[in-house]
Steps between C-alpha positions, in 0.01 A plus 500: 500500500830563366769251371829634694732283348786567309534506140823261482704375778671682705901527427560355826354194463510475122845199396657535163448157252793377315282565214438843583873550575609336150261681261637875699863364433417400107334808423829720632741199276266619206542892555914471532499260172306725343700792590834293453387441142376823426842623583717269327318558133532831558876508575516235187317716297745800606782267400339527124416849513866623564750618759287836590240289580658234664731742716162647619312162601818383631559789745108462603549144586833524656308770723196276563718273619754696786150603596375175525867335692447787749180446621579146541773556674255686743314218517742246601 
């Protein structure tokens, strides 16, 4: 005799938990810091290297972020 059960619950009747919900948000706050930081020692450490360097990090970033400001302003 077979077990026809499911495996988990079914989406339809399955109901988010705060805790569920918090640990998803905390987990995407930890990726942008990381990132965030990540970026900002690098464009420090272009700061030290000299204006080549900074000119190219600076242009980089500058892109990242009219990328960034246009697809929020999709968004919204």
């Amino acid at each position: 005799m077979e077990n026809r059960n499911p495996l988990s619950p079914h989406i339809q009747i399955y109901r988010w938990h705060i805790s569920s919900l918090v640990s998803i948000s905390h987990r995407i706050t930890g990726i942008i810091n990381i990132v965030a930081i990540t970026l900002i020692c690098i464009w420090t450490a272009s700061l030290i290297l000299g204006d080549t360097n900074y000119d190219f990090i600076n242009s980089f970033l500058t892109s990242i972020w009219k990328i960034y400001c246009y697809w929020f302003s999709l968004v919204i």
